[in-house]
C-alpha positions in Angstrom: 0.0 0.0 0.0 1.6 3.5 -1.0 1.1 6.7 1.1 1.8 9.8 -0.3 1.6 13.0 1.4 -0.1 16.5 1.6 2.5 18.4 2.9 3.4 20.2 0.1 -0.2 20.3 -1.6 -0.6 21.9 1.9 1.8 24.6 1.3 0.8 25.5 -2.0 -2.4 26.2 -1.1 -0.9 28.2 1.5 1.1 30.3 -1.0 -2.0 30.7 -3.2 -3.9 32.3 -0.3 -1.2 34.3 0.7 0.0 35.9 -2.6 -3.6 37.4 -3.1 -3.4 39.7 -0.4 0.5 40.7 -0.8 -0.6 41.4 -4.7 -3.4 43.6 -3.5 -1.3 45.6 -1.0 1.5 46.2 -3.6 -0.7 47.8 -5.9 -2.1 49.6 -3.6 0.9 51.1 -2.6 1.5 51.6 -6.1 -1.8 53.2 -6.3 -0.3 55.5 -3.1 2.8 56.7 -4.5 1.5 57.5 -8.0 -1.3 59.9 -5.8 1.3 61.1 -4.2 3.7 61.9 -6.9 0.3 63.2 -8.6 -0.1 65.8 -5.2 3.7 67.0 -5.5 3.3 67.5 -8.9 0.1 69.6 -8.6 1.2 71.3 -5.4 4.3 72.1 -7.1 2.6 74.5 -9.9 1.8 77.9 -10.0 -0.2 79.6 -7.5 -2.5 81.4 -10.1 -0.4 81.2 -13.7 -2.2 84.5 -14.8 -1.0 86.3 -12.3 0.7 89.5 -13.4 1.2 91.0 -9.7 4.3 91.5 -7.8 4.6 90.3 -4.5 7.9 91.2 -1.9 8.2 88.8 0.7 12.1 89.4 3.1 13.8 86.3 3.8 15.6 87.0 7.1 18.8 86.5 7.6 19.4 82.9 9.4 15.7 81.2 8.4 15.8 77.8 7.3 13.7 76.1 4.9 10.9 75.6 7.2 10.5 79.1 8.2 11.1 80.3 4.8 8.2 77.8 3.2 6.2 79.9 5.9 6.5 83.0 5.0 5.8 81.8 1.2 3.1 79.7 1.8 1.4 83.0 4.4 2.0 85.2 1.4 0.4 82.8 -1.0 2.9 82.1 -3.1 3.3 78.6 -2.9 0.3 75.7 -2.2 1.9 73.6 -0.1 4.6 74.5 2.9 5.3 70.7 3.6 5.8 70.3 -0.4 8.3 73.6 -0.3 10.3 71.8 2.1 10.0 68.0 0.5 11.0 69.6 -2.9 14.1 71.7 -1.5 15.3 68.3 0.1 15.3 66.4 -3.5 16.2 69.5 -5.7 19.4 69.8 -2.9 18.6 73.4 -2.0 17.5 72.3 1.9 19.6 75.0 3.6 20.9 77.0 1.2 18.6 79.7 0.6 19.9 83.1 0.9 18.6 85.8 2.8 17.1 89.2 0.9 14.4 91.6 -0.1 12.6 89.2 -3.3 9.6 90.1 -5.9 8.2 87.2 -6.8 4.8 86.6 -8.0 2.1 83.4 -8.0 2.6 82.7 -12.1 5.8 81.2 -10.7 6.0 77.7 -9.7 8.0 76.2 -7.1 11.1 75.3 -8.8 11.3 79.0 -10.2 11.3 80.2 -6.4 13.3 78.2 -5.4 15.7 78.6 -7.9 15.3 82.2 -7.3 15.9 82.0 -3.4 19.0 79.7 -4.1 20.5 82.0 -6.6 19.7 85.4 -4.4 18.5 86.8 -7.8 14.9 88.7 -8.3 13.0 87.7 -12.0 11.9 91.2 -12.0 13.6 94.5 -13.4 12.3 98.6 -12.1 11.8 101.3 -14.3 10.5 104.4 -13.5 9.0 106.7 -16.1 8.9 110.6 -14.7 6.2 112.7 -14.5 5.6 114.9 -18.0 7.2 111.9 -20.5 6.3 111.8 -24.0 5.9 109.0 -25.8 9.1 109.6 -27.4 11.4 109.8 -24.6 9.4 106.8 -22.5 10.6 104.6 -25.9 14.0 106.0 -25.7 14.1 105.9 -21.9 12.5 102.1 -22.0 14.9 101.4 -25.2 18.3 102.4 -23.5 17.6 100.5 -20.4 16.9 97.0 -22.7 13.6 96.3 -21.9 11.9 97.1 -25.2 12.1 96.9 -29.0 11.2 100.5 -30.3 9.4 99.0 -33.2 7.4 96.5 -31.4 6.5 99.2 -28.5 5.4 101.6 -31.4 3.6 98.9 -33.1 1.6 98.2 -29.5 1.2 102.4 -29.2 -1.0 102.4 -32.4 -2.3 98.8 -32.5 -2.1 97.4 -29.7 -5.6 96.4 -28.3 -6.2 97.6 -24.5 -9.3 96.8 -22.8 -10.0 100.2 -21.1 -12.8 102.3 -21.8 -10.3 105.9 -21.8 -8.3 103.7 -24.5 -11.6 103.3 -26.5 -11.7 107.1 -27.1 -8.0 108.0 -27.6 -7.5 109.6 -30.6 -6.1 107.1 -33.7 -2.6 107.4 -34.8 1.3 106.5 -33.4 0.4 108.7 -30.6 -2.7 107.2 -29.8 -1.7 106.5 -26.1 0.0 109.8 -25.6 -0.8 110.8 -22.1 -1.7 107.3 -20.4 1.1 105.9 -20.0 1.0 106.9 -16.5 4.3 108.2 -15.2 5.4 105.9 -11.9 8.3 103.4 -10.9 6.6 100.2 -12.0 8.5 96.3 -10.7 8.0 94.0 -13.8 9.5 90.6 -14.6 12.4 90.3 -17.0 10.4 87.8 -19.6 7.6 90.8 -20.0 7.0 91.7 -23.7 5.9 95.3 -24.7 2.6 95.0 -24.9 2.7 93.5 -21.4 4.9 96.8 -20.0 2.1 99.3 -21.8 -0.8 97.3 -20.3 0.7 98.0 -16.7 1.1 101.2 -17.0 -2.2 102.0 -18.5 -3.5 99.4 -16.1 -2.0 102.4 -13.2 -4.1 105.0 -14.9 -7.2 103.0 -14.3 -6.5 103.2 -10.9 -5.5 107.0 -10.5 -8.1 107.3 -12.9 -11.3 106.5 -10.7 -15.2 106.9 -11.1 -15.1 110.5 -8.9 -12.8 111.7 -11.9 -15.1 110.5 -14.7 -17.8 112.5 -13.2 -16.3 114.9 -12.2 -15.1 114.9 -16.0 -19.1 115.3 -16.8 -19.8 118.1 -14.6 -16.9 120.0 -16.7 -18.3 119.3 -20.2 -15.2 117.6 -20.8 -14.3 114.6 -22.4 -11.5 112.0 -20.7 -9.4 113.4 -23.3 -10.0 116.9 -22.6 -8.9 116.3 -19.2 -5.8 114.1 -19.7 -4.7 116.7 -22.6 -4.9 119.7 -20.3 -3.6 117.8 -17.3 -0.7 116.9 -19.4 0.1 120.8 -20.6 -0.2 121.8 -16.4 2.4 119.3 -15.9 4.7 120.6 -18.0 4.4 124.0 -17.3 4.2 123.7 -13.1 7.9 123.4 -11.2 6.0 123.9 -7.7 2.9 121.9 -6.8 1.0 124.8 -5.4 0.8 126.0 -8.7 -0.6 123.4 -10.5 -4.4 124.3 -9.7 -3.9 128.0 -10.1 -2.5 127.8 -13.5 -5.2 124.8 -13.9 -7.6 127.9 -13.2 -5.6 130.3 -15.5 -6.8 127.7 -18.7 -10.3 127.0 -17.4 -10.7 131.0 -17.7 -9.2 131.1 -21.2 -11.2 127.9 -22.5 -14.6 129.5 -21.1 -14.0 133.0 -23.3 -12.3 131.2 -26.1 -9.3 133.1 -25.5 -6.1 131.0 -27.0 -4.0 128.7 -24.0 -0.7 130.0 -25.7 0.6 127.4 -23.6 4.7 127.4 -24.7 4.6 123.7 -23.6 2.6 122.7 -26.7 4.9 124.4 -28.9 7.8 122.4 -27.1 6.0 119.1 -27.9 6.2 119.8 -31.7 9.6 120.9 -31.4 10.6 117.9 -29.3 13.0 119.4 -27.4 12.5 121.8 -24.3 13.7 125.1 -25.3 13.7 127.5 -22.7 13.0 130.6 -24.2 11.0 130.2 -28.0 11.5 132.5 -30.7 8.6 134.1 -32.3 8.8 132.1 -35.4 8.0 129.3 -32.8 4.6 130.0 -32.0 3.9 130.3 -35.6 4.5 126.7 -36.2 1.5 125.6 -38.3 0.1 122.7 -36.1 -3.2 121.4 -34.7 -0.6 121.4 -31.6 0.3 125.3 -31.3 -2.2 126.6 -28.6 -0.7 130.4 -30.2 -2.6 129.8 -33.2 -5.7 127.3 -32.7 -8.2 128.1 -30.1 -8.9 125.5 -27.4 -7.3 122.3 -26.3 -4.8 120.6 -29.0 -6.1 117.3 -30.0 -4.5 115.2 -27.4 -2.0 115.1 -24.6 1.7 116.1 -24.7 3.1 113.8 -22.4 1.8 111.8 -19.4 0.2 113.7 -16.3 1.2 112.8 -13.0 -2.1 112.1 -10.1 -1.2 116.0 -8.8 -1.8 117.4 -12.0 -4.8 115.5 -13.1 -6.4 116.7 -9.7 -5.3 120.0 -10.4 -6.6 120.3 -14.4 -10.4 118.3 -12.4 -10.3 120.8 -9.6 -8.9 124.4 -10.6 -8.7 127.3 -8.0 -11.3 129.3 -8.2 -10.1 132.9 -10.1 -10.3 135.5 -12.4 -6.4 135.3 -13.9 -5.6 134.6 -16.8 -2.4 135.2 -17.4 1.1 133.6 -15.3 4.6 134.3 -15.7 7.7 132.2 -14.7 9.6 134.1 -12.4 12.9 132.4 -12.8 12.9 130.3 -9.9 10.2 127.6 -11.0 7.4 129.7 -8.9 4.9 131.6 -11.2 3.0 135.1 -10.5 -0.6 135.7 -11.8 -2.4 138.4 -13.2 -6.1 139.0 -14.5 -4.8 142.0 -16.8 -2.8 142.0 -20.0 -1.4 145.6 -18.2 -0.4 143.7 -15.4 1.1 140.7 -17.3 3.7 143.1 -18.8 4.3 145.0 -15.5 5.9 141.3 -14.2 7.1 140.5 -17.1 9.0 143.1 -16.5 10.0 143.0 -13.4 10.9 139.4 -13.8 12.1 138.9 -17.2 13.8 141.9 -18.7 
């Protein structure tokens, strides 16, 4: 009689039941560590990719990688502080940020700050455009620094399409934003095309720009325009802020009795160049431009106003003159007479 034995049927059924349960746990690890990969990943991007704001955060001087994925993390900048500090472990930059004053924005993702912190570099470069620029010396100003292609920016100037309602009624032409490009010190980041640079700076003007202004633009009877154009020639001819809203008051007198601006400013503009005294054949210039010859406003601004003098061309003193001289030192005097005019003129001039 043969015997045989179960003892290894016995522990192949053993196997059997066993290997079902290990193949289930491994694939759900798998299943684990893909979701996981898949958070990092997701946590990793952007904040808000069509972000186009700055935001400085200070890294202070001795803060490790926790505290630093903080103070990102409370400024919104990244999604994930337990990610930050995961990622600087494996992308070897755990400990090695440096300490500094950084713009950064949320369109960048975590690697880029990173990178950034590590390097102790900014992906953002300043300008600052001064009060009274022309579109001619913005270009040249934006040109010389690098940050523009004069063609392209001139191309955006004419073309370029701006959703603002004040863009909407610019006049047409390669001057068509003459005037809005709001004079400030604007942070923007190095990649930023022209048309990106002319859309934050008319983007500022929106918001010196506000609802008080346009109706305060109604009560005058003037258009958006109007305003910008004679805000634009106060500029130019104020040195000290206190005059802007007298001599503000000295054009609202002239438009009301259609009495020519004879603003020397305007005939500047068509000379491009600022001389400082202009010859007679100077105000002769033929030009829609020459407030010697044409009565009222030209047809659009000479450079861009700063916030002061778009107050001041909104909100003029209240007075009869309407006349003012520059006495030499940047201050002006004010007359209401022609008689008086010539009585500081020449006490001041000759």
């Amino acid at each position: 009689m043969v015997v045989y034995s179960n003892k290894h049927g016995h522990a192949h059924r053993r196997w059997r039941l066993l290997i079902g349960p290990i193949f289930l746990i491994v694939i759900i690890i798998i299943i684990l560590v893909v979701m996981f990969f898949q958070y990092i990943d997701r946590s990793s991007e952007p904040v808000d990719p069509n972000s186009t704001e700055s935001i400085t955060i200070i890294i202070p001087t001795g803060a490790g990688t926790a505290e630093i994925s903080n103070i990102l993390a409370e400024a919104d900048l990244i999604q994930d502080s337990r990610v930050f500090r995961l990622q600087s472990k494996i992308e070897v930059y755990d400990g090695k940020y440096k300490a500094g004053e950084y713009t950064l924005s949320q369109s960048m993702s975590m690697e880029e700050i990173m990178r950034t912190l590590f390097e102790g570099k900014s992906l953002t470069v300043r300008f600052t455009i001064p009060e009274g620029y022309d579109i001619k010396r913005t270009t040249e100003k934006l040109a010389a620094e690098g940050l523009i292609d004069p063609e392209a920016f001139a191309e955006e100037i004419e073309k370029g399409h701006f959703d603002y309602k004040f863009v909407e009624k610019a006049p047409a032409g390669p001057n068509r934003l003459e005037g809005y490009l709001f004079p400030e010190t604007y942070e923007i980041f190095t990649n930023a095309n022209e048309h990106d640079i002319i859309d934050r700076m008319l983007y500022q003007f929106r918001k010196v720009f506000t609802e008080e202004s346009y109706d305060r633009t109604e009560e005058l009877g003037m258009t958006v325009n109007e305003v910008i154009t004679l805000a634009s020639i106060i500029e130019r001819e104020a040195r000290y802020p206190a005059d802007r809203s007298v001599i503000s008051s000295v054009f609202h007198n002239r438009l009301n009795i259609g009495m020519p601006l004879q603003s020397c400013a305007t005939v500047q503009y068509i000379l491009g160049e600022q001389k400082p005294v202009l010859s007679t054949k100077d105000t002769q210039i033929e030009s829609p431009y020459n407030t010697y010859i044409i009565n009222g406003l030209p047809p659009g601004p000479i450079g861009s106003p700063g916030e002061d003098s778009i107050r001041a061309a909104l909100y003029p003193n209240d007075t009869n003159y309407l006349y003012f001289l520059a006495k030499g030192d940047g201050s002006h005097v004010f007359s209401e007479t022609y008689d008086q005019f010539l009585r500081d003129k020449a006490k001041y001039i000759n």
